[in-house]
C-alpha positions, 0 to 999 in steps of 0.5 A, a space after each residue: 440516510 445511507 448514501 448509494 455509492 456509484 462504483 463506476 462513478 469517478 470522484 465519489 465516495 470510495 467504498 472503503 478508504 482504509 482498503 484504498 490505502 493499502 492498494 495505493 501503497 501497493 501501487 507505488 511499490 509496484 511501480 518501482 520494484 528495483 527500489 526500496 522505499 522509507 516509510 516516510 518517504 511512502 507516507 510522504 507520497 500517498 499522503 498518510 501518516 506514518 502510523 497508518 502506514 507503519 500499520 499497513 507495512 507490517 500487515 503486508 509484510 506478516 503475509 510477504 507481500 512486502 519485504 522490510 530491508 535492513 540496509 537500505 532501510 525500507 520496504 519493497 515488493 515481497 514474494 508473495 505477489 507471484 504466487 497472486 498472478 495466474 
Protein backbone atom coordinates (compact mmCIF):
# COMPACT_ATOMS: atom_id res chain seq x y z
CA UNK A 1 0.00 0.00 0.00
CA UNK A 2 1.40 3.62 -1.11
CA UNK A 3 0.52 6.24 1.53
CA UNK A 4 -0.62 9.74 -0.26
CA UNK A 5 1.39 12.38 1.45
CA UNK A 6 -0.38 15.70 2.05
CA UNK A 7 2.33 18.68 1.27
CA UNK A 8 0.46 21.24 2.97
CA UNK A 9 -0.23 18.93 5.93
CA UNK A 10 2.47 19.68 9.01
CA UNK A 11 3.89 16.58 10.44
CA UNK A 12 3.60 13.97 8.11
CA UNK A 13 5.79 12.22 6.18
CA UNK A 14 8.09 14.73 4.13
CA UNK A 15 8.44 13.65 0.69
CA UNK A 16 12.07 13.46 0.52
CA UNK A 17 14.44 13.30 3.82
CA UNK A 18 17.50 13.34 2.07
CA UNK A 19 16.34 16.55 0.25
CA UNK A 20 15.24 17.97 3.53
CA UNK A 21 18.59 17.38 4.97
CA UNK A 22 20.43 19.81 2.53
CA UNK A 23 17.55 22.64 2.72
CA UNK A 24 17.95 22.24 6.67
CA UNK A 25 21.72 22.71 6.46
CA UNK A 26 21.40 25.37 3.97
CA UNK A 27 19.10 27.02 6.45
CA UNK A 28 21.36 27.07 9.15
CA UNK A 29 24.30 28.57 7.06
CA UNK A 30 21.79 30.84 5.92
CA UNK A 31 20.87 32.14 9.23
CA UNK A 32 24.36 33.28 10.09
CA UNK A 33 26.33 34.12 7.19
CA UNK A 34 29.29 36.10 9.05
CA UNK A 35 30.06 32.56 10.75
CA UNK A 36 31.90 29.71 9.83
CA UNK A 37 30.70 26.42 11.05
CA UNK A 38 32.42 22.93 11.89
CA UNK A 39 31.15 20.02 10.62
CA UNK A 40 30.39 18.64 13.95
CA UNK A 41 29.00 21.43 15.12
CA UNK A 42 26.47 21.30 11.75
CA UNK A 43 25.96 17.67 12.56
CA UNK A 44 25.50 18.32 15.94
CA UNK A 45 22.77 20.98 15.27
CA UNK A 46 20.48 19.29 12.52
CA UNK A 47 21.01 16.14 14.35
CA UNK A 48 22.67 14.11 11.31
CA UNK A 49 25.63 12.25 11.43
CA UNK A 50 28.95 13.39 10.50
CA UNK A 51 29.02 11.24 7.01
CA UNK A 52 26.01 12.49 5.91
CA UNK A 53 26.81 15.79 6.55
CA UNK A 54 30.31 15.47 5.18
CA UNK A 55 28.44 14.16 1.95
CA UNK A 56 26.28 17.04 1.56
CA UNK A 57 29.26 19.76 2.40
CA UNK A 58 31.16 18.82 -0.29
CA UNK A 59 28.39 18.18 -2.85
CA UNK A 60 27.26 21.77 -1.94
CA UNK A 61 30.60 22.95 -2.14
CA UNK A 62 31.61 21.15 -5.63
CA UNK A 63 28.76 23.63 -6.85
CA UNK A 64 29.89 26.61 -4.52
CA UNK A 65 26.97 26.87 -2.73
CA UNK A 66 29.26 26.58 0.38
CA UNK A 67 32.85 27.55 0.96
CA UNK A 68 35.43 24.96 2.89
CA UNK A 69 37.82 27.55 5.13
CA UNK A 70 40.93 26.40 6.13
CA UNK A 71 41.40 28.87 9.01
CA UNK A 72 38.92 28.76 10.89
CA UNK A 73 38.11 25.29 9.81
CA UNK A 74 34.27 25.04 8.61
CA UNK A 75 32.01 25.98 5.96
CA UNK A 76 29.71 28.78 5.09
CA UNK A 77 27.67 30.41 2.56
CA UNK A 78 29.32 30.17 -1.08
CA UNK A 79 28.89 32.52 -4.14
CA UNK A 80 26.68 30.82 -5.94
CA UNK A 81 23.59 31.31 -3.86
CA UNK A 82 23.69 35.12 -5.42
CA UNK A 83 23.53 33.86 -8.81
CA UNK A 84 19.99 31.91 -7.37
CA UNK A 85 18.34 35.17 -6.27
CA UNK A 86 16.27 37.09 -9.28
Amino acid sequence: MTLNVDAGRKGGQVPSPPTERVVAVMGLLAAEPERTFTLAELSRNLGISRATGHAILTTLARHQWVVRHEQPNGYSCGPALGELAP
